[in-house]
C-alpha positions in Angstrom: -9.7 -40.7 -26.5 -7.1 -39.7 -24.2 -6.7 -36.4 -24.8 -10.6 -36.0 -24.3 -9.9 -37.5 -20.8 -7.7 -35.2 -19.9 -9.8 -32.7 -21.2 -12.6 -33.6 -19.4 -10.9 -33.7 -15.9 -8.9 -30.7 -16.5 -12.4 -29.0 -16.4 -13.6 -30.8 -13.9 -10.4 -29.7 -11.6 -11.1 -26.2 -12.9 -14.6 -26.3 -11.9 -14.5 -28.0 -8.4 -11.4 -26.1 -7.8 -12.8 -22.4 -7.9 -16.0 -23.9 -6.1 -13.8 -24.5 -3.4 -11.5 -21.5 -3.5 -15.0 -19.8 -2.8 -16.2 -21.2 -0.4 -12.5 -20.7 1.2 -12.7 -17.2 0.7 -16.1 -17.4 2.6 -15.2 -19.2 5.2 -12.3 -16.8 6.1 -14.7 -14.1 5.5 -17.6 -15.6 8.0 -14.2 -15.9 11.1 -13.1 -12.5 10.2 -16.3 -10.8 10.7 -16.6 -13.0 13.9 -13.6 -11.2 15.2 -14.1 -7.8 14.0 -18.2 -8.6 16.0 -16.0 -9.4 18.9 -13.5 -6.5 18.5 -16.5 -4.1 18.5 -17.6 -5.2 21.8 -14.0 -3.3 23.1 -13.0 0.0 23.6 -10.7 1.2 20.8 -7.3 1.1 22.4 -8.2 -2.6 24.2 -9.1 -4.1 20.8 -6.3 -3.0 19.0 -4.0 -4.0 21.7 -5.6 -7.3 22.1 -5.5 -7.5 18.0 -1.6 -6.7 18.2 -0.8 -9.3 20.9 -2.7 -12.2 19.0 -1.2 -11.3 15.9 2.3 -11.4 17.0 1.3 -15.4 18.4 0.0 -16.3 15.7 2.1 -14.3 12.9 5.0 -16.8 12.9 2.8 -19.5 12.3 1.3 -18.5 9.2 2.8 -19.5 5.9 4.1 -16.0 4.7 6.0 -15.0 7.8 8.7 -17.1 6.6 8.5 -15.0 3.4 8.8 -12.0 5.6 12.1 -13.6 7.2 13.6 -14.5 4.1 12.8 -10.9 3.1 14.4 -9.5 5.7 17.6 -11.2 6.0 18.3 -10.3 2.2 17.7 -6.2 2.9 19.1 -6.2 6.7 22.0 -8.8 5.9 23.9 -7.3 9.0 21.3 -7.9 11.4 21.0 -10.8 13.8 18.2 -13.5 13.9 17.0 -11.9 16.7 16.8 -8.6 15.0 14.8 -9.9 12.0 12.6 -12.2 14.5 12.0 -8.7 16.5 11.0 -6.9 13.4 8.5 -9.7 11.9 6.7 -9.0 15.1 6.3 -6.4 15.1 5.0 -5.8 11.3 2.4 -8.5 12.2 1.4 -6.7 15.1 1.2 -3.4 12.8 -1.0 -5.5 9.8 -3.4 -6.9 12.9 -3.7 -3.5 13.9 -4.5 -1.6 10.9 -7.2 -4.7 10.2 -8.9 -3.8 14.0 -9.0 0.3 12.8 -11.3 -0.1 10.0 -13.4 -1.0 12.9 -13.1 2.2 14.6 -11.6 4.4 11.8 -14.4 7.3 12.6 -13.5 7.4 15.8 -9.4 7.2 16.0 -9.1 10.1 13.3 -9.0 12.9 15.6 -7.4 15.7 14.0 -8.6 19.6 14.5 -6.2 22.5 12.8 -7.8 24.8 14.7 -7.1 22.3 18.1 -4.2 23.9 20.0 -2.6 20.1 21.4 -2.5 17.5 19.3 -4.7 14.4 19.5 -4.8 10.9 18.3 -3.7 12.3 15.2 -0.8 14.6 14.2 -0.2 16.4 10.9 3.2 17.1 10.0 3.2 19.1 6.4 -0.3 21.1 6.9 0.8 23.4 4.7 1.3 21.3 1.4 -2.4 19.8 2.2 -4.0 23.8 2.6 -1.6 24.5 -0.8 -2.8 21.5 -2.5 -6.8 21.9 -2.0 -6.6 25.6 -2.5 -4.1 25.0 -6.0 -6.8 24.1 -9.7 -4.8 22.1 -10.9 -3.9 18.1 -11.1 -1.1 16.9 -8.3 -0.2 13.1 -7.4 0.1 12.1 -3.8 1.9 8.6 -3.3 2.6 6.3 -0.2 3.5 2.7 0.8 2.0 0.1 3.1 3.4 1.9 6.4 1.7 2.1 9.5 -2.3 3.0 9.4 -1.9 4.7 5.6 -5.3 4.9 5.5 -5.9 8.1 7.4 -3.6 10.1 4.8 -7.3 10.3 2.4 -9.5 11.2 5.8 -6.7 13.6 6.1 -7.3 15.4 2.8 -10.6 15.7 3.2 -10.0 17.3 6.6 -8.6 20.1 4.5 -10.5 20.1 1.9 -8.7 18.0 -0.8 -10.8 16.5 -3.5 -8.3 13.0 -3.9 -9.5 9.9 -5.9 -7.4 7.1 -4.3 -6.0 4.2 -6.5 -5.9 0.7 -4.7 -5.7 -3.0 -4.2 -8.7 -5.2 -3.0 -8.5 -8.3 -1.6 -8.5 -11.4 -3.4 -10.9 -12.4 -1.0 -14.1 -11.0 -2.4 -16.3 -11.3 0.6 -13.7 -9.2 2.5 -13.1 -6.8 -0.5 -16.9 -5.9 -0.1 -16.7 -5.4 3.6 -13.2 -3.0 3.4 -14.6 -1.0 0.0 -17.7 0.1 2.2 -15.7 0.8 5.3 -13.3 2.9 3.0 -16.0 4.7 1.1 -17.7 6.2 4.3 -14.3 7.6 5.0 -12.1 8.4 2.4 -14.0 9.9 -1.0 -13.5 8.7 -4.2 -11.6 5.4 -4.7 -10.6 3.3 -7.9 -9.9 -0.2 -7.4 -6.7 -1.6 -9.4 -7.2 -3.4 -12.7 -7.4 -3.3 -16.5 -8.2 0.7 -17.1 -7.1 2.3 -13.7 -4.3 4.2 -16.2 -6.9 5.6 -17.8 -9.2 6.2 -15.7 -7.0 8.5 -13.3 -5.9 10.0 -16.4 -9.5 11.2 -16.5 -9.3 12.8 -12.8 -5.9 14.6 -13.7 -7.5 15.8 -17.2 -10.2 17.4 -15.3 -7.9 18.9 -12.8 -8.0 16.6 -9.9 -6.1 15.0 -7.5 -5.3 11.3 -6.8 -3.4 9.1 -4.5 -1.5 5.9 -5.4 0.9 3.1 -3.2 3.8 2.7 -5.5 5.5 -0.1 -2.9 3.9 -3.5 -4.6 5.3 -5.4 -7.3 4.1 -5.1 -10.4 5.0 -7.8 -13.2 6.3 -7.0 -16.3 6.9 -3.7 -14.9 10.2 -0.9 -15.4 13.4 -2.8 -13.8 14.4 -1.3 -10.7 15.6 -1.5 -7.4 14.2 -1.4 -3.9 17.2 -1.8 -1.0 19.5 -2.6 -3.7 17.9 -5.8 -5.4 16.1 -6.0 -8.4 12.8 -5.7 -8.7 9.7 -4.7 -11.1 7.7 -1.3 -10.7 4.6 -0.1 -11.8 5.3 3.6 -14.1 1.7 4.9 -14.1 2.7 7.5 -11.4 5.9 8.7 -13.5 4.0 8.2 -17.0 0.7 10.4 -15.4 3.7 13.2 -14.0 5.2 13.1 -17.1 2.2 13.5 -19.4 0.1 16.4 -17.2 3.4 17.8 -16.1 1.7 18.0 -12.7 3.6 18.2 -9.4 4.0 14.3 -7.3 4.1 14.8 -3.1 5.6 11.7 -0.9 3.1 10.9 2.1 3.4 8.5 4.9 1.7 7.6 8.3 4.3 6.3 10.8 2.4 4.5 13.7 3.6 6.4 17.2 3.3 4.9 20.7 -0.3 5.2 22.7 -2.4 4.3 19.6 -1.6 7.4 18.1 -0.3 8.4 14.4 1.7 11.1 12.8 0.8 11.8 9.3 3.7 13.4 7.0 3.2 15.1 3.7 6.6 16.2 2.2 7.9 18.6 0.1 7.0 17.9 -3.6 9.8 15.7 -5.5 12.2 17.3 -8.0 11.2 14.6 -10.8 14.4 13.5 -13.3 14.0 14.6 -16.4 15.4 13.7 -20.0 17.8 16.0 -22.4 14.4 17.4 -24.0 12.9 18.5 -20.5 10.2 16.2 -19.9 9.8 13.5 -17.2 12.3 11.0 -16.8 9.7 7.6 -16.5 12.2 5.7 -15.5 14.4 7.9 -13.8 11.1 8.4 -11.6 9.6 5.7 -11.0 13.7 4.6 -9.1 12.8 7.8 -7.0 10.1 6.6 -5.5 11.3 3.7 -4.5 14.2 5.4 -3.4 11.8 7.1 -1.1 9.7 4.3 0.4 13.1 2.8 1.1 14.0 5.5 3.3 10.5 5.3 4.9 10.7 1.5 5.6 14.4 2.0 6.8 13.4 4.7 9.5 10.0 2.1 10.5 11.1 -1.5 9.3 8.2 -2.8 11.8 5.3 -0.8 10.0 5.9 -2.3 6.0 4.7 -5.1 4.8 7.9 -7.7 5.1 5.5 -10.8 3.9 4.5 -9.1 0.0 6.9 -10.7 -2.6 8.1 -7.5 -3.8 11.1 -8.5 -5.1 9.8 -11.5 -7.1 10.7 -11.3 -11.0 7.3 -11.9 -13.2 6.4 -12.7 -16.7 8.7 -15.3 -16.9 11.9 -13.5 -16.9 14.9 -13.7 -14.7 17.4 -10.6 -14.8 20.3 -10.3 -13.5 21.4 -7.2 -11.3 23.2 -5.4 -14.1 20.2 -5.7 -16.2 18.0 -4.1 -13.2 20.0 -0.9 -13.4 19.8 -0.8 -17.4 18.0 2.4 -18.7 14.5 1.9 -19.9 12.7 4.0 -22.9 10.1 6.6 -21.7 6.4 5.0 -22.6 
């Protein structure tokens, strides 16, 4: 009899509880769109300025900003409180800004090759962009959370560059809806993250295509590897996909620049590490990347994401540094 009880309120918790989570999730969805109403009532530069000043208010209020702290005194050990402070700021200043620009994406992404000044919008790497579109063959872009990284798929198609981008939505279904639709209008093809995304831009690459991936979340269960020197887990797809279509893997980043403006940076292609038989080192890889996000977020610690948990160990295992930097089979 008791363990019916239980049984029965265990399902009522689990019922009454997601009934609730949803209507939390609409609730937050009915303020944002209040705010994003209100934003659109601005010119572009007064609503993301206003949207930067209320974020750093209310930033350090907000549960995860002492996640970003803790974060940042870990990978910045010699900086002062004042320091860290200064850069949780400003990375919620840079979240409540890239939030406002869905609003007025259309309009902020300005870039012209043929334009003899540069706008709103710089491109630094034209060349790998022209050499990309014009190549037949499969290549895989990657970024992080840095600055407006959205704009890096507008700019592909500016040049012509087919791209199926790979990413996260929101938990937050209402909001997911609202950002998929504001991203499709934009930026092309794009694959949301779950069971079968593998596969899935397995297909694009098979077919000769080109797609885009942020490699700077956690991912549990993942290869063991490090990310300003502490251990962490990392999601292979990227090296496994190089490493199976042999195709080449470009480093892209937007860094946010004063005046509302934003320089996007496509860099050379990466010399992947590969294993005594010649093919792509996964693991090897998969380090190298988040070798180079580190150097991204170490040039512009104010435009990355302090608050995700990326160094947070999952499925239930605990490892200790030595095991972070242990070798792991190709898969």
């Amino acid at each position: 009899m008791t363990s019916v009880f239980k049984k029965f309120r265990r399902d009522l918790k689990f019922r009454y509880g997601r009934q609730l989570r949803q209507l939390n999730y609409w609730l937050v969805a009915r303020a944002a769109m209040m705010i994003i109403s209100v934003l659109r009532l601005l010119p572009a530069d007064s609503a993301l300025n206003f949207a930067d000043r209320i974020a750093r208010r209310v930033g350090p209020w907000v549960g995860r900003h002492q996640v970003a702290v803790d974060n940042l005194r870990k990978a910045y050990p010699e900086k002062s409180e004042s320091e860290i402070q200064a850069i949780a700021s400003d990375m919620w200043g840079n979240m409540a800004r890239l939030a406002a620009e869905y609003i007025f994406l259309d309009a902020l992404f300005d870039y012209d090759p043929a334009a003899g000044k540069p706008g709103r919008v710089e491109v630094k790497g034209t060349e790998h962009f022209v050499e990309i579109a014009a190549e037949k063959r499969p290549h895989i872009v990657f970024t992080g959370h840095l600055g407006n990284f959205e704009l890096l798929p507008v700019a592909a198609a500016t040049f012509g560059m087919n791209i199926t981008a790979l990413f996260r939505p929101p938990n937050n279904p209402y909001l997911a809806d609202y950002i998929l639709s504001t991203r499709r209008s934009t930026m092309g093809s794009l694959l949301p993250s779950m069971a079968g995304a593998s596969f899935a831009l397995a297909a694009v690459l098979e077919n000769g295509g080109n797609i885009g991936i942020l490699v700077d979340q956690k991912f549990s269960n993942g290869l063991d590897t490090t990310f300003f020197g502490r251990p962490c887990q990392s999601n292979r797809v990227l090296a496994t996909l190089a490493r199976h279509y042999d195709c080449d893997v470009y480093p892209a980043r937007c860094v946010r620049l004063p005046g509302n403006r934003f320089r996007l940076e496509i860099e050379d292609k990466l010399t992947l590490p590969r294993t005594a038989d010649g093919s792509v080192d996964v693991h090897a890889t998969t380090q190298r990347l988040n070798d180079v996000v580190e150097r991204w977020v170490r040039e512009d610690p104010g435009q990355w994401m302090w608050f995700h948990k990326r160094w947070e160990i999952g499925g239930g295992r605990k490892r200790r540094p030595s095991q972070a930097k242990a070798p792991v089979p190709n898969a």
